[in-house]
N, CA, C and O atoms as a GROMACS GRO file, in nm:
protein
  436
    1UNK      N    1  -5.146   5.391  -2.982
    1UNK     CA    2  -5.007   5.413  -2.969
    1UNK      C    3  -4.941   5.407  -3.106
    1UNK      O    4  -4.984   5.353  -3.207
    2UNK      N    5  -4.836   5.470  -3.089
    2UNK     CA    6  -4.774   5.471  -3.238
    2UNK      C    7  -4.677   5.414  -3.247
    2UNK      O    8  -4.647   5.344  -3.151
    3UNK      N    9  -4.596   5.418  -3.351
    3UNK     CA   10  -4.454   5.320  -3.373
    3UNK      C   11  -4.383   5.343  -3.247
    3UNK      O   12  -4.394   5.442  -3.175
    4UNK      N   13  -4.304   5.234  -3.227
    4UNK     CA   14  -4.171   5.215  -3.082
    4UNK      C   15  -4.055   5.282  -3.179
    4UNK      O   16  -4.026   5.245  -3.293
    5UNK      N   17  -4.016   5.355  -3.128
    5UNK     CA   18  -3.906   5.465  -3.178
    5UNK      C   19  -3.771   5.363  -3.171
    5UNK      O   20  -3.758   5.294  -3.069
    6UNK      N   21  -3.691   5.356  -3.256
    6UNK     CA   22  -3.541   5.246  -3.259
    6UNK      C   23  -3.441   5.288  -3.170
    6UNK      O   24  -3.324   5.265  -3.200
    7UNK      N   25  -3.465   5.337  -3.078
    7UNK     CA   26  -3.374   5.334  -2.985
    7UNK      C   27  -3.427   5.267  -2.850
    7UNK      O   28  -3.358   5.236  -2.753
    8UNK      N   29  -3.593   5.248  -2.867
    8UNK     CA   30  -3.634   5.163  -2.754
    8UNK      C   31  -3.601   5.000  -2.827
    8UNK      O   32  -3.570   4.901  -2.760
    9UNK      N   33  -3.610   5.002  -2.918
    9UNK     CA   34  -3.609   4.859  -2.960
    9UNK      C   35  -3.412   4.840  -2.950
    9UNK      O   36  -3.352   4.736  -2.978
   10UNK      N   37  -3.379   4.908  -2.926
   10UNK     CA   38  -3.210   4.905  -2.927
   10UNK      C   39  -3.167   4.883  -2.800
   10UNK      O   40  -3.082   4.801  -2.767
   11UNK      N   41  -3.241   4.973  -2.712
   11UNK     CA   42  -3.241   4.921  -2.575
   11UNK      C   43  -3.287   4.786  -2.545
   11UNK      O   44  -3.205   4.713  -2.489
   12UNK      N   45  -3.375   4.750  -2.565
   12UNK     CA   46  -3.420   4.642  -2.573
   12UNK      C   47  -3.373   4.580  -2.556
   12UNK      O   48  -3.379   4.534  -2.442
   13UNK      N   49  -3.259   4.510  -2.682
   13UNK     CA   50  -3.206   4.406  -2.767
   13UNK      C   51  -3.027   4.430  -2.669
   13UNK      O   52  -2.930   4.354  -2.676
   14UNK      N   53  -3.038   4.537  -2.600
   14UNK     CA   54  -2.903   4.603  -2.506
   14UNK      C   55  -2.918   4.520  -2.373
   14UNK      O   56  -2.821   4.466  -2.319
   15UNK      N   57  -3.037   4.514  -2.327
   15UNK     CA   58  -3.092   4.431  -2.223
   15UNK      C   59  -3.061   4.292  -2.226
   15UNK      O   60  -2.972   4.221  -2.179
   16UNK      N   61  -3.184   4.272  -2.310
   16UNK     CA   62  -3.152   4.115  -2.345
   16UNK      C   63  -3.037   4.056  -2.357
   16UNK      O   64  -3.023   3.941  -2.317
   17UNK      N   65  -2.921   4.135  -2.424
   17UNK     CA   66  -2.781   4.089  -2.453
   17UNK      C   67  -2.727   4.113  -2.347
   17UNK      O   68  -2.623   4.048  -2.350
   18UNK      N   69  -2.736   4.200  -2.194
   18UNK     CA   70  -2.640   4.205  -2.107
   18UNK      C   71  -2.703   4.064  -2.004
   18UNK      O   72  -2.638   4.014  -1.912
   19UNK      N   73  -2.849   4.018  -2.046
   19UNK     CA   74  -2.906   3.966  -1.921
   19UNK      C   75  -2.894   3.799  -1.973
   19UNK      O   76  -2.923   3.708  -1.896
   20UNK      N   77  -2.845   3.774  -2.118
   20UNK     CA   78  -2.741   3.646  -2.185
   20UNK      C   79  -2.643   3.647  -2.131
   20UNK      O   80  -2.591   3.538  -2.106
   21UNK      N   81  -2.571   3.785  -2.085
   21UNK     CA   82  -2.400   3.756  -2.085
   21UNK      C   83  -2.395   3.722  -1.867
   21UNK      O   84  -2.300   3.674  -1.805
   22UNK      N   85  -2.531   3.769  -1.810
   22UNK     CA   86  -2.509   3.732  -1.677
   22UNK      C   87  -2.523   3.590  -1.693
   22UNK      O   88  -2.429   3.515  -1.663
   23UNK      N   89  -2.644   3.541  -1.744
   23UNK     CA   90  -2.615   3.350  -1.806
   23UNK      C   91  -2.517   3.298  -1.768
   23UNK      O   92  -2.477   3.213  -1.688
   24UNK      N   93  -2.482   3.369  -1.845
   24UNK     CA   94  -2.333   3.305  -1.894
   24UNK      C   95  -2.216   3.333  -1.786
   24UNK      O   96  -2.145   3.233  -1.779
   25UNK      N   97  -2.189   3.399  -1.731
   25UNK     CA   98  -2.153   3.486  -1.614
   25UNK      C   99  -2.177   3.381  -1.516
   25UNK      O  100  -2.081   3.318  -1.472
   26UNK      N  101  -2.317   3.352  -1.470
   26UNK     CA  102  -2.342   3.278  -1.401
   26UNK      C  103  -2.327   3.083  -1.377
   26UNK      O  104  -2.323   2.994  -1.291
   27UNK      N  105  -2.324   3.117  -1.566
   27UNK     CA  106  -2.290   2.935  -1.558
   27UNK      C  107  -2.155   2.928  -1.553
   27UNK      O  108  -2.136   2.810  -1.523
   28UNK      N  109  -2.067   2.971  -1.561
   28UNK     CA  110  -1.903   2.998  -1.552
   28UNK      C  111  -1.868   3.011  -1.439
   28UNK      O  112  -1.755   2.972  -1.409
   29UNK      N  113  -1.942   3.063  -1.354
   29UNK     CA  114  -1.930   3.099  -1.180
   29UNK      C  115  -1.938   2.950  -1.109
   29UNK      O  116  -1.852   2.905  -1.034
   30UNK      N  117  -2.094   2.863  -1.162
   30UNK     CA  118  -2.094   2.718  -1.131
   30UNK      C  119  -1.994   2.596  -1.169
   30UNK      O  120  -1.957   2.502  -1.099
   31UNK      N  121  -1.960   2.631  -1.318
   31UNK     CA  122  -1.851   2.607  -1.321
   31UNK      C  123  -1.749   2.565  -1.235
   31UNK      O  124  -1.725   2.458  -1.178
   32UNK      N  125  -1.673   2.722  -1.242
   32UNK     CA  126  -1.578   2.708  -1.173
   32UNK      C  127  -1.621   2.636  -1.011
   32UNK      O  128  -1.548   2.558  -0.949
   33UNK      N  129  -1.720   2.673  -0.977
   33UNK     CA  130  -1.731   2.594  -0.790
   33UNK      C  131  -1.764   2.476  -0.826
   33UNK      O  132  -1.780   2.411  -0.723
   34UNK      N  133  -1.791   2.390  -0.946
   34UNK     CA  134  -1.808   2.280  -0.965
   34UNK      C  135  -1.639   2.232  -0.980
   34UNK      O  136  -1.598   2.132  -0.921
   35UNK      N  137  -1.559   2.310  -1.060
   35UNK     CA  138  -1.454   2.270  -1.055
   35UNK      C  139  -1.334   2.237  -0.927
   35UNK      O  140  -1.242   2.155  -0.920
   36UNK      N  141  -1.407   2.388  -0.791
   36UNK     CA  142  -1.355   2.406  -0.687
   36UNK      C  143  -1.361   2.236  -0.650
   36UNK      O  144  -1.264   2.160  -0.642
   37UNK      N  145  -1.490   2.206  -0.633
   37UNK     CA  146  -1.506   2.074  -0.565
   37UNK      C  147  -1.442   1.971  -0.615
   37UNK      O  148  -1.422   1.882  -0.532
   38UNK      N  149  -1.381   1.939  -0.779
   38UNK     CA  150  -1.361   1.833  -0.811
   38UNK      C  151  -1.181   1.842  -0.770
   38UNK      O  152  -1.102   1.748  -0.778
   39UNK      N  153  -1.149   1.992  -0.723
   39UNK     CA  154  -0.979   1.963  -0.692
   39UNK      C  155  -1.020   1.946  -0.543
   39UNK      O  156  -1.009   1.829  -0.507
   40UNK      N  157  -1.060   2.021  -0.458
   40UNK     CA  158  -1.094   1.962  -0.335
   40UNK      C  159  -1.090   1.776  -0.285
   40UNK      O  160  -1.004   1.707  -0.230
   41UNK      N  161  -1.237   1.746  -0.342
   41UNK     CA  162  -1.207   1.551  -0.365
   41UNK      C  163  -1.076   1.535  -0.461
   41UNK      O  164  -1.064   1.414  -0.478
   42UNK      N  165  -0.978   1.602  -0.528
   42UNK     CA  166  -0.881   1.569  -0.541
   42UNK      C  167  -0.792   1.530  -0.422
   42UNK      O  168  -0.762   1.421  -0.372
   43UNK      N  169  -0.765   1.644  -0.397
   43UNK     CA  170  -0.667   1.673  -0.263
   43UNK      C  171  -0.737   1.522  -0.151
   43UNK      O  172  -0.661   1.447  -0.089
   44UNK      N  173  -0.844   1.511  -0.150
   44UNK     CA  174  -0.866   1.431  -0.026
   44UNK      C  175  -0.858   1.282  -0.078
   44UNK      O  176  -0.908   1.197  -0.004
   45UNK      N  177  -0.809   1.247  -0.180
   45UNK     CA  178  -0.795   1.142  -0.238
   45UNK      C  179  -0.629   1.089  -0.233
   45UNK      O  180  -0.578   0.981  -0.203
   46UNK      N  181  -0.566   1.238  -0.284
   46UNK     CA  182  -0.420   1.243  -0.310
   46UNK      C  183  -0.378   1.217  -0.104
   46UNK      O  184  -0.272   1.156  -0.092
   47UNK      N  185  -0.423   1.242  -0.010
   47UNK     CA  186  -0.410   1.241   0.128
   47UNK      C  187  -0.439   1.104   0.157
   47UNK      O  188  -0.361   1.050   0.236
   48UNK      N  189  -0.541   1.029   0.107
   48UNK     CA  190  -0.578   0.898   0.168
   48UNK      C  191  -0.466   0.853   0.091
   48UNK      O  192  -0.381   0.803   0.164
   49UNK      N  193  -0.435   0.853  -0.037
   49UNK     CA  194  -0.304   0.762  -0.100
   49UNK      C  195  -0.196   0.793  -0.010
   49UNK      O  196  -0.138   0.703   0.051
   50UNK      N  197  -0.170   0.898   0.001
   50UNK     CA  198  -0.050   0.923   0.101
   50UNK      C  199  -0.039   0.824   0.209
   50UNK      O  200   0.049   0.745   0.241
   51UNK      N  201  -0.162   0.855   0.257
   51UNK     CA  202  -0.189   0.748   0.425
   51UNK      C  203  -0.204   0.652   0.412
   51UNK      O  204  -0.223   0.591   0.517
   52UNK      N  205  -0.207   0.567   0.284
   52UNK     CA  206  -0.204   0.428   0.261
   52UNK      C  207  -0.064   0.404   0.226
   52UNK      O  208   0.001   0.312   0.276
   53UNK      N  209  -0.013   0.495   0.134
   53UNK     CA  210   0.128   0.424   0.117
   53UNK      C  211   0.221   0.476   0.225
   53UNK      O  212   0.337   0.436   0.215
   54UNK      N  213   0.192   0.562   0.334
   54UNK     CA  214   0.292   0.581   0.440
   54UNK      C  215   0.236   0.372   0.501
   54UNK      O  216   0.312   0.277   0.484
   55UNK      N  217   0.125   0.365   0.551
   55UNK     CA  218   0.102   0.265   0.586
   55UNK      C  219   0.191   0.132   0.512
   55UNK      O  220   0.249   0.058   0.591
   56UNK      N  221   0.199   0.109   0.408
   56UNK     CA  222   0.290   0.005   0.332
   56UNK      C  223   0.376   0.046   0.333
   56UNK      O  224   0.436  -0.042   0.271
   57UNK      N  225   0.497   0.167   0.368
   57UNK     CA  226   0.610   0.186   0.386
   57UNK      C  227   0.611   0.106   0.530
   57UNK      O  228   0.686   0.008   0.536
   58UNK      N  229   0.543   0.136   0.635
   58UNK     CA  230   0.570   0.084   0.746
   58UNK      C  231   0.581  -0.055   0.795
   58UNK      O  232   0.652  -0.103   0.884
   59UNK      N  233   0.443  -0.141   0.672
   59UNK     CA  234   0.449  -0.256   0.677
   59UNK      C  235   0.596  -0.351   0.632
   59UNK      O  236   0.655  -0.439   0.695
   60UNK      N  237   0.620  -0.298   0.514
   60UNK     CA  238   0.763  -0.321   0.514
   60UNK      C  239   0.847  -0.304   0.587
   60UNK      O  240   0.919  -0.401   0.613
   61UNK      N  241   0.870  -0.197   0.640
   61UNK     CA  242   0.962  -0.178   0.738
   61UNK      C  243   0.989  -0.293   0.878
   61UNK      O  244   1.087  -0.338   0.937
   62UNK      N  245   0.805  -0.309   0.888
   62UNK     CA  246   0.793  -0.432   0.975
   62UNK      C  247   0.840  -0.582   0.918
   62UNK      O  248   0.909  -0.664   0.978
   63UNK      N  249   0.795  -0.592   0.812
   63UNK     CA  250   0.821  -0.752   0.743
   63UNK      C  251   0.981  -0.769   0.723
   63UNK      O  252   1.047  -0.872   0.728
   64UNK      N  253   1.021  -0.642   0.698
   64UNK     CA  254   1.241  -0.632   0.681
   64UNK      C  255   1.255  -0.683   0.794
   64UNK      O  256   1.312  -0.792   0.791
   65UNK      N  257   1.204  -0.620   0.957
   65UNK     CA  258   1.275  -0.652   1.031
   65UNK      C  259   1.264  -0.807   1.117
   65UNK      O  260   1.340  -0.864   1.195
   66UNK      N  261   1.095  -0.847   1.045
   66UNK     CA  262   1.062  -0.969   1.057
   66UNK      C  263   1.138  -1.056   1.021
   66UNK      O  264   1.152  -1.163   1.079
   67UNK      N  265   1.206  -1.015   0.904
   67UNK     CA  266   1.290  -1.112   0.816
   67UNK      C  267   1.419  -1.124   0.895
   67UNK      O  268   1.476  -1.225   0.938
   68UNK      N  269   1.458  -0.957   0.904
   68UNK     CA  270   1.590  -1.027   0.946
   68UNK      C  271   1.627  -1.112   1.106
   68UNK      O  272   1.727  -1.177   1.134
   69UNK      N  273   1.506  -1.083   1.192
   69UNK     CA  274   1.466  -1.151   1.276
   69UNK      C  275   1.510  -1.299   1.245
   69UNK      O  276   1.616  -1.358   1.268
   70UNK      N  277   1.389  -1.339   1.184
   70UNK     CA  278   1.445  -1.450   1.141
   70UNK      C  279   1.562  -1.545   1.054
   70UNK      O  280   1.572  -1.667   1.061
   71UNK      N  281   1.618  -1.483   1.000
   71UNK     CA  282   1.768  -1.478   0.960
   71UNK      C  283   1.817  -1.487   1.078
   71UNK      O  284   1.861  -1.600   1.103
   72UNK      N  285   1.828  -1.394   1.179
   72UNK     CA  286   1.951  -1.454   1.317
   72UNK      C  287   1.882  -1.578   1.385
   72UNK      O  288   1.966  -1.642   1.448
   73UNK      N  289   1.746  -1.634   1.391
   73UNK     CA  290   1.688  -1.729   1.443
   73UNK      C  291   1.813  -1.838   1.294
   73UNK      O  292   1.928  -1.873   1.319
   74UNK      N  293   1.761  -1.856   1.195
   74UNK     CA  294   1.808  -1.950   1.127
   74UNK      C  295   1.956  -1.981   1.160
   74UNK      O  296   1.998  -2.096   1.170
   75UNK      N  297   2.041  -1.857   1.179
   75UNK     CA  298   2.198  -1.866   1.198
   75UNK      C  299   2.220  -1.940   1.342
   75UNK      O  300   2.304  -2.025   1.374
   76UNK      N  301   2.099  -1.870   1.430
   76UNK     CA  302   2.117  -1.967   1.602
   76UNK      C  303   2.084  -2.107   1.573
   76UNK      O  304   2.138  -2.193   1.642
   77UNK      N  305   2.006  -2.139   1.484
   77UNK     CA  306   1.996  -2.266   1.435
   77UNK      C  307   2.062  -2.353   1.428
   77UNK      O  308   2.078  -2.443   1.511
   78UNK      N  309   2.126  -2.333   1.292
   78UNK     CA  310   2.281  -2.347   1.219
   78UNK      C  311   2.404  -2.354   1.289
   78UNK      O  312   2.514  -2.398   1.253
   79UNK      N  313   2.360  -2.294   1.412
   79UNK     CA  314   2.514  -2.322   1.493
   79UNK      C  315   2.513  -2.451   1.582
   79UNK      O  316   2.600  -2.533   1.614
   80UNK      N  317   2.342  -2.432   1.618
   80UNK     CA  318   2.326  -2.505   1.736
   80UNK      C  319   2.343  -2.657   1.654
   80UNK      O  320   2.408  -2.746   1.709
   81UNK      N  321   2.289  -2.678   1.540
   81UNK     CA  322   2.318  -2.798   1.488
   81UNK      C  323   2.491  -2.852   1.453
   81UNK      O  324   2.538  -2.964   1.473
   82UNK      N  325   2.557  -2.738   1.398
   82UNK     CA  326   2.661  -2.743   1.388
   82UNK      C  327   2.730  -2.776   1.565
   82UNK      O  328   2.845  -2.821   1.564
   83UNK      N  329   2.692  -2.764   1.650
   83UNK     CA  330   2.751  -2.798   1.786
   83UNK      C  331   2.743  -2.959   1.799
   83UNK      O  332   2.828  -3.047   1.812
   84UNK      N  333   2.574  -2.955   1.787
   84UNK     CA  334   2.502  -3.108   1.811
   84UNK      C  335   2.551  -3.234   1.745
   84UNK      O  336   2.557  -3.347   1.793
   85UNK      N  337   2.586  -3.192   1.627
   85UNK     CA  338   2.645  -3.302   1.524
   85UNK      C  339   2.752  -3.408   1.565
   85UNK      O  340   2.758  -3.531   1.554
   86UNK      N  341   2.839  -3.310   1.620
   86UNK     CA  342   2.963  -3.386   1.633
   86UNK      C  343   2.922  -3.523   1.773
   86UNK      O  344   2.956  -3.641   1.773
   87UNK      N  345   2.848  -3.453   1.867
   87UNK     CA  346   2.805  -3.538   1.957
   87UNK      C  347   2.708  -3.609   1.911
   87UNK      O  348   2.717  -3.723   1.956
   88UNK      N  349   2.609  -3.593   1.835
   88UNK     CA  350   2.517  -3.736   1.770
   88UNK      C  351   2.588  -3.830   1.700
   88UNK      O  352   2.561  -3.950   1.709
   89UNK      N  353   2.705  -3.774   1.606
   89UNK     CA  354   2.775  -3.876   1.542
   89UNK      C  355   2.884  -4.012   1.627
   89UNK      O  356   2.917  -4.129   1.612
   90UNK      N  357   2.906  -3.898   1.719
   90UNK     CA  358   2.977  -3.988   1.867
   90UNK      C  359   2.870  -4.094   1.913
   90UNK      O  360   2.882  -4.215   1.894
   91UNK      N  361   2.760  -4.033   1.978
   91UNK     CA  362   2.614  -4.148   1.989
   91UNK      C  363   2.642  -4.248   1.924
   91UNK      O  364   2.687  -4.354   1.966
   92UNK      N  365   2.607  -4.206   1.777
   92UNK     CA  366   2.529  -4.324   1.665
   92UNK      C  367   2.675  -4.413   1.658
   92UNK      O  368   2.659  -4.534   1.645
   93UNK      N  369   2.810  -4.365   1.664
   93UNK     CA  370   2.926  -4.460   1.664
   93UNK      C  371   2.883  -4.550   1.737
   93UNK      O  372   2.830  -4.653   1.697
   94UNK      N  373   2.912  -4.500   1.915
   94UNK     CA  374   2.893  -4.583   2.010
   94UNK      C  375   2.750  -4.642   2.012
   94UNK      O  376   2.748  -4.729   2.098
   95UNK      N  377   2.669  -4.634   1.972
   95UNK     CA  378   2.540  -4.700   1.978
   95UNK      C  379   2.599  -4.848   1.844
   95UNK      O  380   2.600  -4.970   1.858
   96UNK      N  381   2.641  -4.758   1.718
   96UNK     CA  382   2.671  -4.868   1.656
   96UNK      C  383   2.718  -5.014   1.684
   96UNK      O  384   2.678  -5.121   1.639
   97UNK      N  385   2.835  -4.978   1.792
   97UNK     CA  386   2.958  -5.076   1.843
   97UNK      C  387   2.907  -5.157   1.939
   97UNK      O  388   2.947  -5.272   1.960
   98UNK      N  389   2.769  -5.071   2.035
   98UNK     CA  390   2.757  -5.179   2.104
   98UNK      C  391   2.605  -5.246   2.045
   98UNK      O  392   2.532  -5.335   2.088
   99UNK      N  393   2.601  -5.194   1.980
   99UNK     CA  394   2.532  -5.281   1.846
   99UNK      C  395   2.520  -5.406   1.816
   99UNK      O  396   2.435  -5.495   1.830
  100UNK      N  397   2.701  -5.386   1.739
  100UNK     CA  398   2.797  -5.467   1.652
  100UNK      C  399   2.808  -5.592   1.814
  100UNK      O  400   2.810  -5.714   1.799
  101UNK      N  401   2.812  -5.541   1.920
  101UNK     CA  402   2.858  -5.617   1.996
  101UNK      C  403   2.776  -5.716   2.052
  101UNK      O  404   2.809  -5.826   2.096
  102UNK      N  405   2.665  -5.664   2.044
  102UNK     CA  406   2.551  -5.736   2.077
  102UNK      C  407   2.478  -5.820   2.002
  102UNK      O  408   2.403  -5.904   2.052
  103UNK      N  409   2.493  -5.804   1.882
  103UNK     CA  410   2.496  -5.878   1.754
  103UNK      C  411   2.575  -6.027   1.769
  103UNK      O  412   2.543  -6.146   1.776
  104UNK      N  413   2.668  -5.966   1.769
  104UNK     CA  414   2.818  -6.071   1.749
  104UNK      C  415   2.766  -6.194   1.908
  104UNK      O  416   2.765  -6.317   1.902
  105UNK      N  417   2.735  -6.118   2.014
  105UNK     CA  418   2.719  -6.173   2.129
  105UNK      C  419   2.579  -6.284   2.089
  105UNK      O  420   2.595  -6.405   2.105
  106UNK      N  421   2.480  -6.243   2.050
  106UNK     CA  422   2.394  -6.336   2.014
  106UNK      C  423   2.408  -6.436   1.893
  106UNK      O  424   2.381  -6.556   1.897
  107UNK      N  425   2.453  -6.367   1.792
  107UNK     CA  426   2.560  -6.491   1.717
  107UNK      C  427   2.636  -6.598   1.798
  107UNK      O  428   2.602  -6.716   1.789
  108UNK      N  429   2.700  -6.574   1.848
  108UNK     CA  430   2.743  -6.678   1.920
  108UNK      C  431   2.760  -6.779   2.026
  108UNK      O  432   2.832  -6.875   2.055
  109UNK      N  433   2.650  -6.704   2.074
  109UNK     CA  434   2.554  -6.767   2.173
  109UNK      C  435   2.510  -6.865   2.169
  109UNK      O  436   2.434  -6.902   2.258
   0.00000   0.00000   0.00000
C-alpha cells in the first residue's frame, strides 16, 4: 500500500474531533440531569421546611391560646380571692375575739 492521501488523514482527525465534542455533549447532558436532581431534592426539602414551619405556626397558635386560657383562669382566680378575703378577715377577727375571750376566761379562772 502506498502513502494515506491528506484528506484521509483530515477526515480522520474530523472524526475524532466530532466524536470529542459528543463527550462532551454527553457529559453536559449528565450534567445537567445531575443538576435536574439536585433542584428536584431542592424543591422537596424547601416543602418539608414549609410543613414544618406551617406546623410551628400552629403550635403557637395553640400555646397563644393556651396562654390566654390561662390568663382568664388567673383573673377567675383573682376575683375569687378578692371575694374570699373580706370573709376570711371577718373569720380570723371573730376567731381572734373569741380567742381574746377565752384567754382572758382562763386567766381568770
Amino acid at each position: 500500500m502506498g502513502p494515506v492521501p491528506q484528506s484521509v488523514g483530515q477526515s480522520v482527525a474530523s472524526v475524532e474531533s466530532v466524536s470529542r465534542s459528543v463527550e462532551s455533549v454527553e457529559s453536559v447532558a449528565q450534567s445537567v440531569e445531575a443538576a435536574d436532581h439536585s433542584v428536584e431534592a431542592v424543591d422537596h426539602s424547601v416543602e418539608a421546611v414549609s410543613s414544618m414551619l406551617e406546623a410551628v405556626f400552629q403550635s403557637v397558635e395553640a400555646v397563644d391560646h393556651s396562654v390566654e386560657a390561662v390568663d382568664h383562669s388567673v383573673e377567675a382566680v383573682d376575683h375569687s380571692v378578692e371575694a374570699v378575703s373580706p370573709m376570711l378577715e371577718a373569720v380570723f377577727h371573730r376567731w381572734s375575739r373569741c380567742l381574746n375571750r377565752w384567754i382572758t376566761w382562763w386567766i381568770i379562772r
